[in-house]
N, C-alpha and C positions, 0 to 999 in steps of 0.2 A: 462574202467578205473573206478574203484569205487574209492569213495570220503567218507571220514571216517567223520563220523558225526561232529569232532572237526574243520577240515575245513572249513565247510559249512559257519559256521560262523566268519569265520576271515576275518579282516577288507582287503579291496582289496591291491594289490602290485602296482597298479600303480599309478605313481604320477597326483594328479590333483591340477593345478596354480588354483589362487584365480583371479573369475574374477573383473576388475576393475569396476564400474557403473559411469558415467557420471556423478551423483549427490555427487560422492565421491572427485569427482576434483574441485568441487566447494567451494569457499573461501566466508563467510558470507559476507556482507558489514561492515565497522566499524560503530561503534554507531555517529562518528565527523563528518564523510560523507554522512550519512543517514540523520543527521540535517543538515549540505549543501546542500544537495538537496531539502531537505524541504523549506529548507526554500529559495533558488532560484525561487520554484514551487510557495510559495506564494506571497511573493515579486511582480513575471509576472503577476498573479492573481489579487492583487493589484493597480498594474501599470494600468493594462489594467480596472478593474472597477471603477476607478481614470478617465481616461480619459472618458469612456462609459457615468459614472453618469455627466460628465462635459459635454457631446455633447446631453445629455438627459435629460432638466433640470428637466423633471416631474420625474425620480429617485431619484434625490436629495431629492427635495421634500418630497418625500416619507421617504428619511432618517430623514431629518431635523423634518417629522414630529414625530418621534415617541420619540423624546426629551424629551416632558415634560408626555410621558404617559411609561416609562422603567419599564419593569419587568424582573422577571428573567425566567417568561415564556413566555414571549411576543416571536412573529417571530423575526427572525430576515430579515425582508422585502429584503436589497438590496443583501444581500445574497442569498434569494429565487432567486428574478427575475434577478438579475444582475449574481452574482457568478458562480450559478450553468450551466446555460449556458454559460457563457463564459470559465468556465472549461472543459464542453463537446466540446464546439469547436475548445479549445485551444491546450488538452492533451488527448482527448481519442483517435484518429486515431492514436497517438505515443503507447498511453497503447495497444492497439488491436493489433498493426502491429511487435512492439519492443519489449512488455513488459517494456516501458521506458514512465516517463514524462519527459519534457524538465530538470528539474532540474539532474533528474538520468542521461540524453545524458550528460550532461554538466560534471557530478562527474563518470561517467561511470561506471554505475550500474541496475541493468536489475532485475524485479519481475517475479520470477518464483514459480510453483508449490514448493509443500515440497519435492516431488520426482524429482523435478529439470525439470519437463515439463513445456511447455507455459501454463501458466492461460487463460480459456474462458473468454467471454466480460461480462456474469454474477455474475462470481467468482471477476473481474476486478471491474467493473464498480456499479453493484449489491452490492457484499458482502464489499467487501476491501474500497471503495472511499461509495457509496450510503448510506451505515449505517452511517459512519466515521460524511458526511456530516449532515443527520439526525440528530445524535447525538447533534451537533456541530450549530443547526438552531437555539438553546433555551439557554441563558446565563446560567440557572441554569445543565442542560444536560451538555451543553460544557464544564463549571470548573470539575465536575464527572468525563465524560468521556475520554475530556483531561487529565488530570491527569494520570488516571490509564494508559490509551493507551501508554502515554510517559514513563512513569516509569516501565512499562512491559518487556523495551529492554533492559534493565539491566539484564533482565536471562541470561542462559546460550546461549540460544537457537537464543539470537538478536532478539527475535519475539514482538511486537507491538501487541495489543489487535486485532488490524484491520488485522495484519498478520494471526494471528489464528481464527479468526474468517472467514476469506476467505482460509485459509490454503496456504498462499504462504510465502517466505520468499524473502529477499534480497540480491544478489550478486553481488561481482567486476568484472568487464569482462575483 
């Protein structure tokens, strides 16, 4: 059977469906939910270095002392020692295992990749929370970078400075 040059190139006859991808079924989180969870997340965070710096008085201390010496680069001390560990112990085995902190279990909301995979504990812990926290150590950093980070999920896209920079987003499950 010969095939006349104009065939060769016509488009095929048979039908092909569109396939669906898992990342397409995914609903962003809303902007009112994503600050509920936030702010659940720091509230625990709170509570708990509330009580920590209360059964540790040499924390206190530490805070109490840096009253008369504020800057807007100074550490921020009970945040180093206290915060940061009690967040790794509080919410990263939920980030690792769920893609969830307690506040997201609570508002039912899950971090995932951009393409809709689980985040590693680097991308997690490293990129997304580790910078965020850095940032966030130095009063003159923190108003910066606060800022922009919160004002970023106004795009189209719901992504947060700390989203894009770790490349994950947020969804309702």
């Amino acid at each position: 059977m010969s095939v006349s040059t104009e065939d060769r190139f016509a488009p095929p006859e048979a039908h092909v469906a569109d396939v669906v991808s898992p990342a397409s079924e995914e609903v962003l989180a809303g902007r009112g939910t994503r600050f509920v969870a936030a702010l659940l997340d720091a509230l625990i965070l709170w509570a708990l270095m509330t009580v920590v710096m209360k059964l540790v008085p040499v924390l206190g201390d530490l805070a109490a002392m840096r009253g008369d010496r504020m800057s807007l680069m100074a550490w921020n001390l009970p945040a180093v020692l206290v915060g940061l560990p009690l967040f790794l112990i509080v919410q990263s085995w939920f980030l690792l295992k769920r893609g969830q902190t307690l506040g997201k279990m609570i508002c039912k909301l899950r971090i995932v990749r951009s393409d809709g995979s689980a985040p590693d504990a680097w991308r997690l812990l490293g990129l997304r929370y580790g910078i965020s926290f850095l940032m966030n150590s130095f009063a003159l950093t923190s108003l910066v970078y606060g800022l922009i980070d919160a004002l970023l999920i106004f795009r189209e896209s719901r992504k947060c400075l700390h989203d894009t920079i770790a490349d994950t987003k947020v969804i309702k499950l």
